[in-house]
VEXDREN-2710 file (C-alpha; in Angstrom, 1 decimal):
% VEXDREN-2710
k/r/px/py/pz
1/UNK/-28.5/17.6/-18.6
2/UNK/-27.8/16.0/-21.9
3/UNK/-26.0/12.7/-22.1
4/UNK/-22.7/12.1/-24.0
5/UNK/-21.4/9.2/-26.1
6/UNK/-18.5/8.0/-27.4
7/UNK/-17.4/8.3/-30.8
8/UNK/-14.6/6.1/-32.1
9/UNK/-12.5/8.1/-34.1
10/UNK/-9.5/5.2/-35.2
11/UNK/-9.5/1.4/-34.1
12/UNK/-6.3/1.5/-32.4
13/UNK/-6.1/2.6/-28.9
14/UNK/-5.0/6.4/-28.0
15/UNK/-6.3/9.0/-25.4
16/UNK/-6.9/11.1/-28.5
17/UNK/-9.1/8.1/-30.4
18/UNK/-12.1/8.9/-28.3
19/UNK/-14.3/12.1/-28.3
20/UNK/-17.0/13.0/-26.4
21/UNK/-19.5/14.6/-28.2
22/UNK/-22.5/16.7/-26.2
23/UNK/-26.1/16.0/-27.2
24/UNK/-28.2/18.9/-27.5
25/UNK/-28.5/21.2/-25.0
26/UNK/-25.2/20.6/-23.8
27/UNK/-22.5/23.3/-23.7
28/UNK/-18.8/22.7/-23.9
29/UNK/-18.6/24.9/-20.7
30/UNK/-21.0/22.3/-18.6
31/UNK/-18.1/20.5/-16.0
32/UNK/-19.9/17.5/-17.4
33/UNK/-18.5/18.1/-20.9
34/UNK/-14.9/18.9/-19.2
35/UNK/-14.9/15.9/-17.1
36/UNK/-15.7/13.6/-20.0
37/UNK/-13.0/15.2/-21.8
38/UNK/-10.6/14.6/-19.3
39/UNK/-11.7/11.2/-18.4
40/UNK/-14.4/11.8/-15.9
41/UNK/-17.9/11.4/-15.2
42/UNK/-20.1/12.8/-13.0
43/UNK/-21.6/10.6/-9.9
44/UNK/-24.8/12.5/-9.6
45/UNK/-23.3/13.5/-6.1
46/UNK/-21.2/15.8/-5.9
47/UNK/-22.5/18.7/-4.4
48/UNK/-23.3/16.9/-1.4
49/UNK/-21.8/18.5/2.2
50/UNK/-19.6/16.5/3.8
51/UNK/-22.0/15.2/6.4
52/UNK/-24.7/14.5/3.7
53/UNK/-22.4/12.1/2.3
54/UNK/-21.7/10.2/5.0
55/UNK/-25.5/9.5/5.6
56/UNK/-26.3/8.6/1.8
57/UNK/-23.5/6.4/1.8
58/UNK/-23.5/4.6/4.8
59/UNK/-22.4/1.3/4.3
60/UNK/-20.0/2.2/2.0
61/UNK/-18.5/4.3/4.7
62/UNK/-18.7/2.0/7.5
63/UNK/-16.7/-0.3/5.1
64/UNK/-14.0/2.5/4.7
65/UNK/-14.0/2.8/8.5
66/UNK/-13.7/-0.8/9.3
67/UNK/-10.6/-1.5/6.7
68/UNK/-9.2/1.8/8.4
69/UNK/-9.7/0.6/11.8
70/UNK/-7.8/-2.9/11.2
71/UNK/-4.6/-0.6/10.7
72/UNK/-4.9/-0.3/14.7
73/UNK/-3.6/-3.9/14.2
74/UNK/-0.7/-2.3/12.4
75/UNK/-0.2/0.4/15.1
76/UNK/-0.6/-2.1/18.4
77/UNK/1.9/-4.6/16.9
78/UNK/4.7/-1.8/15.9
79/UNK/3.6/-0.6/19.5
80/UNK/4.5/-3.1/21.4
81/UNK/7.2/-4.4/19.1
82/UNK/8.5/-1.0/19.5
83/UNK/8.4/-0.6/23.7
84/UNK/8.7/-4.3/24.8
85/UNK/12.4/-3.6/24.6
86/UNK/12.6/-1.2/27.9
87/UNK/10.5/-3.8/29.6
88/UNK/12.5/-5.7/32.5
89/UNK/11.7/-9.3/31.4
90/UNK/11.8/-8.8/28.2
91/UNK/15.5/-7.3/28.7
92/UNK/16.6/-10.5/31.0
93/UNK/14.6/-12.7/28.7
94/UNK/16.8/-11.8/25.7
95/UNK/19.7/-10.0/26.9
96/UNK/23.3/-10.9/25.5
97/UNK/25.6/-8.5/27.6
98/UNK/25.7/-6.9/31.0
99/UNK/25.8/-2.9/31.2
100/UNK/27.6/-0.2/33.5
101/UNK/25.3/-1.3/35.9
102/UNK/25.8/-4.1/36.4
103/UNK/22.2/-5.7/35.2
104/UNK/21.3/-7.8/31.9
105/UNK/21.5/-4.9/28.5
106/UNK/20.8/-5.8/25.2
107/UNK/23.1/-4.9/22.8
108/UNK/22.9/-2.1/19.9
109/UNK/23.9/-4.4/16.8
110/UNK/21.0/-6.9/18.1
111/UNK/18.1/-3.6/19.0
112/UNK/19.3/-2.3/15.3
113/UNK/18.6/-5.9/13.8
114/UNK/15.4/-6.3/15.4
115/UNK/14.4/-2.6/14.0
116/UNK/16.0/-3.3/11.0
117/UNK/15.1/-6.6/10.0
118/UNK/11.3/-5.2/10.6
119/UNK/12.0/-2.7/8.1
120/UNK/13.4/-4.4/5.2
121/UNK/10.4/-6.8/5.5
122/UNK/8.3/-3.5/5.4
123/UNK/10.1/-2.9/2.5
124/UNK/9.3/-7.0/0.9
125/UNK/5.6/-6.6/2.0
126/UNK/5.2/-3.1/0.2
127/UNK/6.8/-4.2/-3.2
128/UNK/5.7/-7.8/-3.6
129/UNK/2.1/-7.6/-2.3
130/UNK/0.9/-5.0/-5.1
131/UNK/1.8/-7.7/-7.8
132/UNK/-0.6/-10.0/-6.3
133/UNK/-3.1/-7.6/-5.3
134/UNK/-3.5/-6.4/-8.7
135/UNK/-3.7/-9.7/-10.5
136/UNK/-6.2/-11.8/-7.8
137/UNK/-7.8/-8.9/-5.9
138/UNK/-7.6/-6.9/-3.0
139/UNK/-9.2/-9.5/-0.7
140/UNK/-7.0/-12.1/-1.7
141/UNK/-4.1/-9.5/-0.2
142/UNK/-5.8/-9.4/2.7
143/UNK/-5.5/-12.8/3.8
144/UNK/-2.4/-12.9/2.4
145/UNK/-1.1/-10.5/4.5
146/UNK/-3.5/-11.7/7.6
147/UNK/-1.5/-15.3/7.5
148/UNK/1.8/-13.9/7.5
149/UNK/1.0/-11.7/10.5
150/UNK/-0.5/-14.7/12.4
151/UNK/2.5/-16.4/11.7
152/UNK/4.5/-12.8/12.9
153/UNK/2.9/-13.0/16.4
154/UNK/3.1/-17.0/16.8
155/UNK/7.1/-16.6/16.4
156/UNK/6.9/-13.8/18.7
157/UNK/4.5/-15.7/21.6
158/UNK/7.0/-18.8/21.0
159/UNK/10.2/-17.2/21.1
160/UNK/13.1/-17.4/23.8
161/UNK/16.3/-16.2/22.1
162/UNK/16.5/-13.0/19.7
163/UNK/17.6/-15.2/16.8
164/UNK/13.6/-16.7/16.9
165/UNK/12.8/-13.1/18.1
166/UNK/14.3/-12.0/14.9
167/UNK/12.0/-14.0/12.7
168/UNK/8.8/-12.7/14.4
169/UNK/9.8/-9.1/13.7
170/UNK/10.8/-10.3/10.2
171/UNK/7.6/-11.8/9.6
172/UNK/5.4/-9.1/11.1
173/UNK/7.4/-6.9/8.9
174/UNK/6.0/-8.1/6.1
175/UNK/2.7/-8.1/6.9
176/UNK/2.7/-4.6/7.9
177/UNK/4.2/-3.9/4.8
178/UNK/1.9/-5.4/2.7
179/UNK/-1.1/-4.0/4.8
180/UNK/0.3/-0.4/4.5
181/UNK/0.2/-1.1/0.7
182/UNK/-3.3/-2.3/0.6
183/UNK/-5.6/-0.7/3.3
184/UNK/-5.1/3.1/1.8
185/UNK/-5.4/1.6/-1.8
186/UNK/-8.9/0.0/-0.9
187/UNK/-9.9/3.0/1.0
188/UNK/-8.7/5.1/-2.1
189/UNK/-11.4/2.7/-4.4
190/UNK/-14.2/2.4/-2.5
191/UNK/-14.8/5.5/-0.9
192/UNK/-17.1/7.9/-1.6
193/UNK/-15.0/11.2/-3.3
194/UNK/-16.1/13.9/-1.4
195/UNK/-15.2/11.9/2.2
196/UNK/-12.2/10.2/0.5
197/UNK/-9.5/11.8/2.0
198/UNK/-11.1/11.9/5.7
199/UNK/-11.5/8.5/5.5
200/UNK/-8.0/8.0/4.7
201/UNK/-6.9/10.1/7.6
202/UNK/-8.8/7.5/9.3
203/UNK/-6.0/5.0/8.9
204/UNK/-3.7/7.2/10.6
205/UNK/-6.4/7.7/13.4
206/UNK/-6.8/4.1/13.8
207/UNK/-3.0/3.3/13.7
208/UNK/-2.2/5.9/16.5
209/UNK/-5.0/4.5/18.6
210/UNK/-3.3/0.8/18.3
211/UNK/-0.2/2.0/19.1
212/UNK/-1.7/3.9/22.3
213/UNK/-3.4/0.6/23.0
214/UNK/0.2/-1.0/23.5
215/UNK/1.8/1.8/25.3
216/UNK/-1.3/1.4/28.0
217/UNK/-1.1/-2.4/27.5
218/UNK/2.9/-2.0/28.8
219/UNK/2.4/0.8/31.5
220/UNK/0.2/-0.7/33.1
221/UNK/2.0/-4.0/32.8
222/UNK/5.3/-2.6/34.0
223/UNK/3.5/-1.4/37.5
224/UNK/1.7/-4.7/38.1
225/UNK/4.9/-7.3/37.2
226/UNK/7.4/-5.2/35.6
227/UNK/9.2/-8.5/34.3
228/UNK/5.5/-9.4/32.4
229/UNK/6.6/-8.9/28.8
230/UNK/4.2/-12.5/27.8
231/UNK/1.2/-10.8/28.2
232/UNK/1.3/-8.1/26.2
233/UNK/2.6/-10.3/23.0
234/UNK/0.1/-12.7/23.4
235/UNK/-3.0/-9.7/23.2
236/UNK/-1.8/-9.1/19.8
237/UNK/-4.1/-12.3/18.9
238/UNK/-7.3/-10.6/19.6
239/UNK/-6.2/-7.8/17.0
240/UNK/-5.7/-10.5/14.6
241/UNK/-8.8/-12.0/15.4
242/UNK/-10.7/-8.7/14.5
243/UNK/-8.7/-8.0/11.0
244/UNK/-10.4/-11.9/10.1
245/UNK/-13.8/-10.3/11.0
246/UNK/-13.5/-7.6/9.0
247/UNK/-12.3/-8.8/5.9
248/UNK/-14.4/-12.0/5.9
249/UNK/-17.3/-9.0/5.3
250/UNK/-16.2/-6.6/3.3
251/UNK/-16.5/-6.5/-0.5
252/UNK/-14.2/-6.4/-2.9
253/UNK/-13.1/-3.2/-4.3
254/UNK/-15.4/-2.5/-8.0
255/UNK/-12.7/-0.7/-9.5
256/UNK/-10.3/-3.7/-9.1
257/UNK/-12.7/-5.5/-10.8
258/UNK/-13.7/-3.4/-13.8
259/UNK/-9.6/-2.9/-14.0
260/UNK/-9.2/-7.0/-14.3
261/UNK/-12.7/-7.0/-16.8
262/UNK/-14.9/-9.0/-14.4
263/UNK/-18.1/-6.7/-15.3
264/UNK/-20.9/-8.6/-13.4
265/UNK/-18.8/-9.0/-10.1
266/UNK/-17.9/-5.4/-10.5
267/UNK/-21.9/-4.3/-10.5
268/UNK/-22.5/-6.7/-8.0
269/UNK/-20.0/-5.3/-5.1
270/UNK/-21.2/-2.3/-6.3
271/UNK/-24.7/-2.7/-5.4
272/UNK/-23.7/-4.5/-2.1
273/UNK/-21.5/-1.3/-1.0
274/UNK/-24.4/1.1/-2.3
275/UNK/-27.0/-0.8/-0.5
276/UNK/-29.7/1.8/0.9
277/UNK/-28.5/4.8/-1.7
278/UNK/-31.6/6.8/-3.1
279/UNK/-32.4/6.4/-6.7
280/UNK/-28.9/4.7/-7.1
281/UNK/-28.4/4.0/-11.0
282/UNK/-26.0/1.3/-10.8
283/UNK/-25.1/1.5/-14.5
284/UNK/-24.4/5.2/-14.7
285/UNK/-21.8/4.8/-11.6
286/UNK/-20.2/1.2/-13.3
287/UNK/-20.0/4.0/-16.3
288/UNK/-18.2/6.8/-14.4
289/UNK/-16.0/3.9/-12.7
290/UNK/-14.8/2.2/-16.2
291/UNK/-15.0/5.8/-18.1
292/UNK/-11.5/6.3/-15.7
293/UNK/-10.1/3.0/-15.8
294/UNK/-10.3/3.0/-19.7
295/UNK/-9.0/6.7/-20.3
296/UNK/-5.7/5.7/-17.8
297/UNK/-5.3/2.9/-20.1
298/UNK/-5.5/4.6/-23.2
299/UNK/-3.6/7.5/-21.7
300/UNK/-0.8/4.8/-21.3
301/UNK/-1.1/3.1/-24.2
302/UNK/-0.4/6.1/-25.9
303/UNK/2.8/7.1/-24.3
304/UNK/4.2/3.5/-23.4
305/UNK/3.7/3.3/-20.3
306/UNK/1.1/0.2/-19.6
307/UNK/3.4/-1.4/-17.3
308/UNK/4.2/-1.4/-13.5
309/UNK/7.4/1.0/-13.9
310/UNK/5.4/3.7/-15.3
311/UNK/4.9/4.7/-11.7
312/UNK/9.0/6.1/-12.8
313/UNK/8.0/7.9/-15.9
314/UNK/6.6/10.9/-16.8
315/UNK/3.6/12.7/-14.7
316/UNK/3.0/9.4/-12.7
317/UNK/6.7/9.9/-11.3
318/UNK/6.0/12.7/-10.6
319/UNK/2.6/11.7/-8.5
320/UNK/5.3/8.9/-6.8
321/UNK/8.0/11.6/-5.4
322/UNK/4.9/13.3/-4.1
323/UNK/3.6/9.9/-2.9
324/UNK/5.9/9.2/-0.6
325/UNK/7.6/12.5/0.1
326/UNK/5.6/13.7/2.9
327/UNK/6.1/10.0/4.6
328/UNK/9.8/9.8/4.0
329/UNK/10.1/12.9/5.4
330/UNK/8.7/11.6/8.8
331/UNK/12.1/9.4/8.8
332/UNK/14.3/12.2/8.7
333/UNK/12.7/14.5/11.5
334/UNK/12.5/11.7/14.0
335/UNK/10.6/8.8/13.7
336/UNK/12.8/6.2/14.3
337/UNK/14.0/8.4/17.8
338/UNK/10.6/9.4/19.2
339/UNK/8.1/6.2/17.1
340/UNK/10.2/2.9/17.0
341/UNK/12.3/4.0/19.7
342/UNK/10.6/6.0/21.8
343/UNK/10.3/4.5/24.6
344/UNK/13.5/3.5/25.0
345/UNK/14.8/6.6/24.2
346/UNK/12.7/8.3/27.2
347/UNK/14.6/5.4/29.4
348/UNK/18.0/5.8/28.3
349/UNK/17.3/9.7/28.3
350/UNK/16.7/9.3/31.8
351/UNK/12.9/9.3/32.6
352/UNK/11.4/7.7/35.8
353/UNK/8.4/6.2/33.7
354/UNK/8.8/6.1/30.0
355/UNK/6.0/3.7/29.6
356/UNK/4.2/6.5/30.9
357/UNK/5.5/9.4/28.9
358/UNK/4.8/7.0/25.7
359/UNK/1.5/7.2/26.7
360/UNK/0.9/10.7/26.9
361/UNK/2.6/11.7/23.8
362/UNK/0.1/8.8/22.0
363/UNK/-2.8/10.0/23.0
364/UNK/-1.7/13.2/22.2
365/UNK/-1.6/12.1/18.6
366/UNK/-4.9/10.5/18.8
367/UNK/-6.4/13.8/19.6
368/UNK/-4.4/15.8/17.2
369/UNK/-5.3/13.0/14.2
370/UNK/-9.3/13.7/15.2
371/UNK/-8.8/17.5/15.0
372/UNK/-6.9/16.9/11.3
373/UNK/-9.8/15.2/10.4
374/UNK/-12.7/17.6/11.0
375/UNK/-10.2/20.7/10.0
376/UNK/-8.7/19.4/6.7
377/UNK/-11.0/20.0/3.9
378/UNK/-11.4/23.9/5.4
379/UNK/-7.6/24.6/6.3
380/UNK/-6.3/22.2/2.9
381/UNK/-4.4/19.0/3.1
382/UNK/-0.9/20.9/1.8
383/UNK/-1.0/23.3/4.6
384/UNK/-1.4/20.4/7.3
385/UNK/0.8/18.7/5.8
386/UNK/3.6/21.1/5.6
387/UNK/3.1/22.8/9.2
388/UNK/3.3/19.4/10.7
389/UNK/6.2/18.6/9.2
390/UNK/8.1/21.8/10.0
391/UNK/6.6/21.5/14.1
392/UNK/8.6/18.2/14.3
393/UNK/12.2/19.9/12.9
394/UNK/11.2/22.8/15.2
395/UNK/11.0/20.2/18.3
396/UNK/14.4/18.7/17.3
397/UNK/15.8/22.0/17.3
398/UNK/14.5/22.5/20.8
399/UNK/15.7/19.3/22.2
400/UNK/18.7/19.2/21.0
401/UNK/19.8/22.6/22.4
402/UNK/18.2/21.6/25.7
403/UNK/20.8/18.9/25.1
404/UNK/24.0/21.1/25.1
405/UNK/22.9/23.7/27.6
406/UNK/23.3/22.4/31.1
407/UNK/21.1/20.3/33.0
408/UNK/19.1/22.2/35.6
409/UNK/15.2/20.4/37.3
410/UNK/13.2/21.8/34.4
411/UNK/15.3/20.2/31.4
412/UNK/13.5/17.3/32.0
413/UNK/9.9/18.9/32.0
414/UNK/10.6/20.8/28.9
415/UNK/11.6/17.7/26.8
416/UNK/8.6/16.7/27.2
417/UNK/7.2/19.5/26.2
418/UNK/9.2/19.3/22.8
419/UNK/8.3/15.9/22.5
420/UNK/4.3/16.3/22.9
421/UNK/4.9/18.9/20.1
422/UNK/6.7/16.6/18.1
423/UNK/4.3/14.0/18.3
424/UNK/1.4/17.0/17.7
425/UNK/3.4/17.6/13.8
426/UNK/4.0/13.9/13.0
427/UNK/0.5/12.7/13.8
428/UNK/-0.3/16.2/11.3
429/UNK/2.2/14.8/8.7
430/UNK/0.9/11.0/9.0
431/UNK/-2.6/11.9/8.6
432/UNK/-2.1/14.2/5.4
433/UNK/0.5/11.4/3.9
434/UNK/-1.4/8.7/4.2
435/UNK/-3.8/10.4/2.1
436/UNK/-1.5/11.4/-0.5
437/UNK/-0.9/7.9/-0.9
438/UNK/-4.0/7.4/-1.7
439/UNK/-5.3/10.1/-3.6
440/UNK/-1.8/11.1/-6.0
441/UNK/-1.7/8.1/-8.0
442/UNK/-3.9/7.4/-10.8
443/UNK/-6.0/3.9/-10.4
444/UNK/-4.4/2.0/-12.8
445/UNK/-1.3/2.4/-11.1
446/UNK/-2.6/2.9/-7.5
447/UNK/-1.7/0.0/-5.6
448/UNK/2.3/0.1/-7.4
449/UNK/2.5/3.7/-6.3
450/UNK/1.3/2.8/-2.8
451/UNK/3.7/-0.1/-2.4
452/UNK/6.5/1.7/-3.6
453/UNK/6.0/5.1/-1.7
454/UNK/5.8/3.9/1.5
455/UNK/8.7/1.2/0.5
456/UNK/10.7/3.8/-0.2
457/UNK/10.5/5.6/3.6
458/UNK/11.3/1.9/5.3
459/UNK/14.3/2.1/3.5
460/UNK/15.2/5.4/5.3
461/UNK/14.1/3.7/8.2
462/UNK/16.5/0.8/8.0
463/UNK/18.8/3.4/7.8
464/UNK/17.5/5.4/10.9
465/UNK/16.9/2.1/12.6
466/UNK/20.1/0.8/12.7
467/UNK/21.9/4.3/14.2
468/UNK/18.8/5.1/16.4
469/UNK/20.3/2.4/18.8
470/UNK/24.1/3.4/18.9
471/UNK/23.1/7.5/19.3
472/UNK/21.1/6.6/22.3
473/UNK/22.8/4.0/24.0
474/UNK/24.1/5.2/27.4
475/UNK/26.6/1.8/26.7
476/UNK/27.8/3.2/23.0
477/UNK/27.4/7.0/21.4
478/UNK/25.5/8.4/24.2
479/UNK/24.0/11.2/22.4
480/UNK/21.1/11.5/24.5
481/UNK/18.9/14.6/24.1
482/UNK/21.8/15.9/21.7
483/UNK/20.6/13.1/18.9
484/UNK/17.8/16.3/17.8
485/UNK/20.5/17.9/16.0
486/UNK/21.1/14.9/13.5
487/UNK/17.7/15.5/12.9
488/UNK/17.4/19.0/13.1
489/UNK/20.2/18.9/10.1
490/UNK/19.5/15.6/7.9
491/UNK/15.5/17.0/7.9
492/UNK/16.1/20.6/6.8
493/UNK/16.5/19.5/3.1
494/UNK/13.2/17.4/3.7
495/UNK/10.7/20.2/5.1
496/UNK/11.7/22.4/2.5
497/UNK/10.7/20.3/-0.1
498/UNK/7.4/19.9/1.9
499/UNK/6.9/23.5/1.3
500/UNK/8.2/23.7/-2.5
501/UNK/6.7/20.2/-3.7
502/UNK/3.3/19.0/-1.9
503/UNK/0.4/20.1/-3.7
504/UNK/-3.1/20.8/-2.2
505/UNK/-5.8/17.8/-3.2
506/UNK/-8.7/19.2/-1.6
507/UNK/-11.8/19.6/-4.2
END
């Protein structure tokens, strides 16, 4: 295969000022000679299989892996954030109002301020972090975001009124926010291409797994001493204490540091991460990385758009709407009902164990998540993706005309049913959306895109979070299993799109 080189054309900068000009024996029909042209190189790997990659690059993998698996930090806290609330000490602990029943309630301004506030700092950590991450690093994000979530689940061991309550979720808002906006933007970097997008449906394994953790963590809890709700806050610390760990270790990302010009340090993570590869040329793959970079750049120096906002303009808006489309859309089939408020939702439904119905719908997205992840390169992401999505308005559907029919011994039984499908479709949708997170935007603009995109679906969910609590509250709307036909309706307009919008990325 011949080489190419760059011939400057004009000194100022312009997508069109470079050419790539084939040696001989190379054809303008050899995908080497396309990628250049296009701003690509080629690895020297790419016709590896799947499980051939995973082997040659194995560090680099188990790197990818570990950043994935501290999302389960991520998923344990919202857990138990999420389902502490239909815990009986918990409720006495912070309740402000006595129900129909005469015991201790808390009421739905103060659940949808707790939700709430959690989003909006969702929404703080996913559009301030990106700033930072892209001027000092992606491993100075990481303890960024690490602090504020020790400082999330020290307000929350520490509290004994919802106003300090408040703060905690506030705080661990953030942080989960601004890990959200960094873990898939890392993967995105450091991965190896051809396992890039089943590493990134890793995250969403690992996320579903934490929040199993906490629904096992509060089941099991609620048998021994149902008025235990301590406990299960203060076990969040040995999550935190494995996200340290892991990012004490791993490397920076190399195409953060070719974007900020730090050449050596660039080649030197990359060697680290590569450690092991066979007749790994370390220069040709800092070439193919900073080929990329420099095309984006003088792709947007061409058209105006070097800065942040030109996530808004153009083709990279475009890549944003589909960024966080198949995320937002999670909001508006149900997440808020069957995710944040599950639990609660199963007890105010009328369940005998809801802790225990939590349970079996997690794990029923942890299996579902492993299936994506060995199916998705043969099936395609955009298929996934869009079947998913349309399961969960199909479960609304169900359980919101099991709502208005009349209530007979198997009501309850199928419900369930519903909701196990339900959470069968979202785990589909969040595996494939977290990916498109990662994979849509270009690199320049990568961790912008990422912040924004999932910024964008927390503000639905401040939305969904503050209604959530007033549909399902026996003391206010009492919607019960009739709340699936707001969802059934106000996600119709979103699974379409699905269907007309979402590309497939695979290849």
């Amino acid at each position: 295969m011949g080489s190419t080189q760059k011939v400057p054309t004009e000194s100022m900068a312009s997508a069109q000022h470079e050419e790539t000009v084939a040696d001989e024996g190379f054809k303008k029909s050899d995908p080497t000679f396309d990628a250049a042209n296009k701003g690509q190189g080629i690895t020297g790997y790419e016709e590896l299989g799947i499980l051939e990659t995973i082997k040659t690059f194995k560090l680099c993998t188990l790197v990818c892996f570990a950043m994935a698996f501290s999302a389960a930090t991520d998923g344990y806290q919202i857990g138990i954030n999420a389902s502490i609330i239909a815990n009986a000490g918990f409720v006495t602990r912070f309740a402000t109002t006595v129900g129909k029943t005469g015991k201790p309630a808390l009421e739905s301004p103060i659940l949808s301020g707790w939700s709430s506030i959690m989003s909006c700092g969702q929404i703080v950590g996913m559009t301030t972090l990106p700033f930072l991450s892209s001027r000092y690093g992606r491993k100075i994000a990481m303890y960024t975001y690490w602090v504020i979530l020790v400082g999330s689940v020290l307000a929350e061991s520490l509290a004994r009124s919802w106003q300090v309550w408040m703060v905690g979720k506030l705080l661990a808002g953030i942080g989960v926010g601004c890990l959200q906006s960094t873990v898939p933007t890392y993967i995105s970097e450091v991965a190896p291409v051809r396992i890039r997008g089943g590493l990134l449906m890793c995250y969403s394994f690992w996320w579903s797994l934490g929040s199993f953790f906490a629904q096992v963590a509060l089941q099991h809890l609620s048998r021994a001493d149902p008025t235990d709700y301590l406990t299960p806050i203060y076990t969040q610390w040995a999550q935190i204490g494995l996200m340290l760990l892991i990012y004490v270790f791993v490397p920076e990302s190399p195409a953060w540091c070719v974007n900020a010009g730090k050449v050596d340090r660039a080649k030197k993570e990359l060697l680290r991460l590569n450690r092991g590869v066979p007749n790994y040329n370390l220069e040709r793959q800092y070439q193919v990385l900073a080929m990329a970079i420099e095309h984006e750049h003088a792709v947007a120096a061409e058209q105006r758009r070097e800065k942040w906002y030109g996530i808004f303009q153009g083709t990279n808006g475009l890549r944003t709407v589909i960024s966080c489309w198949t995320n937002l859309t999670q909001q508006l089939i149900g997440l808020s009902l069957f995710g944040t408020f599950g639990t609660y939702f199963f007890q105010q439904a009328g369940l005998a164990d809801p802790f225990k119905i939590k349970v079996i719908t997690t794990s029923i997205q942890i299996a579902t998540v492993l299936v994506i992840i060995m199916v998705a390169d043969r099936l395609g992401r955009r298929l996934l993706a869009c079947s998913g999505t349309t399961l969960c308005w199909v479960s609304c559907v169900g359980i919101g005309i099991i709502g208005v029919c009349p209530q007979v011994k198997a009501s309850t039984y199928i419900f369930i049913l519903f909701a196990c499908l339900w959470n069968c479709g979202l785990a589909t949708n969040g595996a494939t959306g977290w990916g498109y997170i990662g994979e849509i935007s270009s690199q320049r603009l990568r961790p912008y895109t990422a912040g924004f995109g999932a910024a964008v679906t927390c503000v639905a969910g401040v939305v969904m979070n503050v209604l959530v609590p007033y549909m399902t509250n026996t003391n206010k709307w009492n919607w019960g299993l009739k709340t699936g036909w707001f969802y059934a309706g106000a996600g119709l307009p979103f699974v379409v799109g699905m269907w007309m919008l979402i590309p497939e990325t695979v290849g």
